[in-house]
C-alpha positions in Angstrom: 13.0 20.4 6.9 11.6 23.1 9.9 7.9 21.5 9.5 9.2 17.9 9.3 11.1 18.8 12.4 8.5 20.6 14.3 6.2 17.6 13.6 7.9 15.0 14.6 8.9 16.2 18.3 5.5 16.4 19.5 5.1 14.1 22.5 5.1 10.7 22.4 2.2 10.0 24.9 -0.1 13.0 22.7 0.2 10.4 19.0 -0.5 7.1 21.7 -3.9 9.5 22.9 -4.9 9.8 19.5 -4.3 6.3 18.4 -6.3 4.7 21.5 -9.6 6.2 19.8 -8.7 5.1 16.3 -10.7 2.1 14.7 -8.1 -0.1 13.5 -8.3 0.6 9.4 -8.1 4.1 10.1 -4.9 3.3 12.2 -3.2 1.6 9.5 -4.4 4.3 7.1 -2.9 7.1 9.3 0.3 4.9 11.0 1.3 4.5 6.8 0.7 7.6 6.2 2.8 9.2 8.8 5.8 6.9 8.6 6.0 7.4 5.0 5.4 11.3 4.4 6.9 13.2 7.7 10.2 10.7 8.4 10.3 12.2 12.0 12.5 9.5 13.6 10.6 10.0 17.0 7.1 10.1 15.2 7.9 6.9 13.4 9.3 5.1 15.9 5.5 6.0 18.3 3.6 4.9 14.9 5.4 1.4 14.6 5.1 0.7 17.5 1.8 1.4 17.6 0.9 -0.6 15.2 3.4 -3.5 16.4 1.7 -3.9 20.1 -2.1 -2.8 19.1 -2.8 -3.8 15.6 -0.3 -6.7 14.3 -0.6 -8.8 16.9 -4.2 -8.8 17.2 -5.2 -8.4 13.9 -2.4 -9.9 11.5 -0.9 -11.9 13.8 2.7 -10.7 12.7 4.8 -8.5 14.1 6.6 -6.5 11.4 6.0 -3.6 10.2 3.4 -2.9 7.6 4.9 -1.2 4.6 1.7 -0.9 2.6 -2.0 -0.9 3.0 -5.4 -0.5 0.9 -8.9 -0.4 2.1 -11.6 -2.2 0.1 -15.6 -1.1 -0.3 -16.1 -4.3 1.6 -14.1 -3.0 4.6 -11.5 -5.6 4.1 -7.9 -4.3 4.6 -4.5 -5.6 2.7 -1.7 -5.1 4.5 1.8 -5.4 2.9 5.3 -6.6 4.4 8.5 -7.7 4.0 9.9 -10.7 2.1 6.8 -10.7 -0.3 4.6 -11.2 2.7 0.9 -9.7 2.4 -2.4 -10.1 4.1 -5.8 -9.7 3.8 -8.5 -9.2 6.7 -12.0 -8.8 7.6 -11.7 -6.2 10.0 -15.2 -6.3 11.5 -14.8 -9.9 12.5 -11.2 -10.0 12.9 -11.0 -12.7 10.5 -8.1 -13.3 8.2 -9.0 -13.9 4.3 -6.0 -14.5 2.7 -2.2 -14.9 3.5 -0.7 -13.4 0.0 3.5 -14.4 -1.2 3.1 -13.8 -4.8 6.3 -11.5 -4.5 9.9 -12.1 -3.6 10.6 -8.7 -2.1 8.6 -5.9 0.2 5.1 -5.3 -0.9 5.0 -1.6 -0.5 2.4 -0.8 -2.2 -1.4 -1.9 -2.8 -5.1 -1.2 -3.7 -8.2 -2.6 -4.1 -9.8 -1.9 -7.5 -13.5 0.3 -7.1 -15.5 -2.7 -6.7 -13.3 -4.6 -4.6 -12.5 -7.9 -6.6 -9.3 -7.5 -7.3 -6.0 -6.1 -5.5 -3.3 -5.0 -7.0 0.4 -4.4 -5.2 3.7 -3.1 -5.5 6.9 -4.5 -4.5 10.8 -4.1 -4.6 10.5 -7.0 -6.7 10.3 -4.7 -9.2 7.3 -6.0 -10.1 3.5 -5.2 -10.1 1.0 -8.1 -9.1 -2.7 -8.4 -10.0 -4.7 -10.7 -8.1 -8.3 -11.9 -7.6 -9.4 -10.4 -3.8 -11.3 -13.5 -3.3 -9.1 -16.6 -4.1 -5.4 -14.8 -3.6 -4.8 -16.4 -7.3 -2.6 -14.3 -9.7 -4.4 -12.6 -12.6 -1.6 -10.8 -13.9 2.4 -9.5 -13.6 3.6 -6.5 -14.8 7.1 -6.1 -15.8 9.1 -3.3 -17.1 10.4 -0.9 -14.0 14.2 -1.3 -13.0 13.5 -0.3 -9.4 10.8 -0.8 -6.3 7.1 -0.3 -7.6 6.1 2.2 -4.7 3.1 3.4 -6.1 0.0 1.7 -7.5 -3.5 2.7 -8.6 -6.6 1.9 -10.6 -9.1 3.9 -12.9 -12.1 4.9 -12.0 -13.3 5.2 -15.4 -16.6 3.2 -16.1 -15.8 2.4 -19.5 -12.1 1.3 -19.9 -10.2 -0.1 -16.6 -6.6 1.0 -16.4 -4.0 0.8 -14.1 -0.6 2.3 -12.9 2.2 2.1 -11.5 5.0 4.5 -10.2 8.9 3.5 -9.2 12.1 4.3 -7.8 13.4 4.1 -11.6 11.6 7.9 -12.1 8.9 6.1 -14.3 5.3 6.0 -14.2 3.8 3.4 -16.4 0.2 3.3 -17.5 -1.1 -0.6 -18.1 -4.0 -2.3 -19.5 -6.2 -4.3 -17.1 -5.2 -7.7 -18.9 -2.0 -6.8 -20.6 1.5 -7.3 -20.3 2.9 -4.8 -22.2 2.8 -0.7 -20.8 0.2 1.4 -22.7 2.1 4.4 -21.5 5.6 5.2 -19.6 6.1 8.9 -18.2 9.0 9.9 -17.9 11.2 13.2 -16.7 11.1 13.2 -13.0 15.0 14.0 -11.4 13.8 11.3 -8.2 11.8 8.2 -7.7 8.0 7.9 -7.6 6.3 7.2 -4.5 3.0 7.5 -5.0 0.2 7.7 -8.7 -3.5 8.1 -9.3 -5.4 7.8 -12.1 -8.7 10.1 -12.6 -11.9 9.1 -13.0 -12.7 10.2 -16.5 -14.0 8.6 -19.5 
């Protein structure tokens, strides 16, 4: 609690110095990042707005709050929000790819698999959404956590792609790249899952 607390009352006009000489990916990267980890109210309340007034409305024309973000090797950015809401954009050229509503609650989780052609996000659907990166269209659902998916991941394996998934239900769940049924589910964590990774392995 004393180093959540002595981050988040630094001053407000030190986090709007650093953010003027941010490029915008690495603003979404860090404004996530900070909002979800410290949960300084003052801290969050600098980074959201932050992002509302200099990134949303310039470069995702919306102005809630992002609740999930991934970078691609393309530098494309996905950007999750409420009501099953997600984006993607060409940063670069400030041009919008694709306007995502595959889910019915927050996406709050995403990423972009190694090679960029597919994205995959969580949401408190409860559910886990593959999708092609290029056309939006669904590839696959996953199905099986009883809470928010708030964690998602891919392999970086060269010879078998896997994915996973972590949730509010204390699960991880371990999936095959075209597969509705869980290769793995971990269990024994007392709290939800937040975040997963996978290693890169054979």
């Amino acid at each position: 609690m004393a180093e959540e607390s002595s981050v988040a009352v630094l001053p407000s006009d030190l986090w709007g110095a650093l953010f003027t000489r941010l490029h915008p990916v690495e603003l979404v990267q860090v404004g996530v990042l900070l909002c979800a980890e410290l949960r300084g109210p003052r801290l969050a309340d600098v980074v959201r707005e932050e992002l509302r007034s200099r990134l949303l409305p310039q470069q995702f024309g919306c102005h809630g709050v992002i609740y999930g973000c991934a970078v691609s090797p393309c530098d494309c950015v996905a950007v999750g929000f409420d009501y099953g809401q997600a984006a993607v954009w060409r940063l670069a050229a400030g041009q919008e790819l694709l306007r995502l509503s595959h889910h019915t609650g927050r996406v709050c989780s995403m990423q972009f698999s190694p090679d960029g052609s597919h994205l995959l996000s969580g949401s408190g659907d409860h559910t886990a959404i593959l999708c092609d990166s290029l056309s939006g269209s669904v590839v696959m659902t996953y199905k099986g956590h009883t809470s928010w998916v708030r964690g998602v991941a891919f392999s970086r394996a060269k010879a078998q792609c896997v994915l996973a998934t972590a949730s509010y239900d204390c699960t991880a769940r371990v999936w095959p790249f075209m597969g509705e049924q869980a290769l793995v589910v971990l269990r024994g964590h007392g709290g939800g899952l937040t975040s997963v990774d996978l290693s890169g392995g054979e």
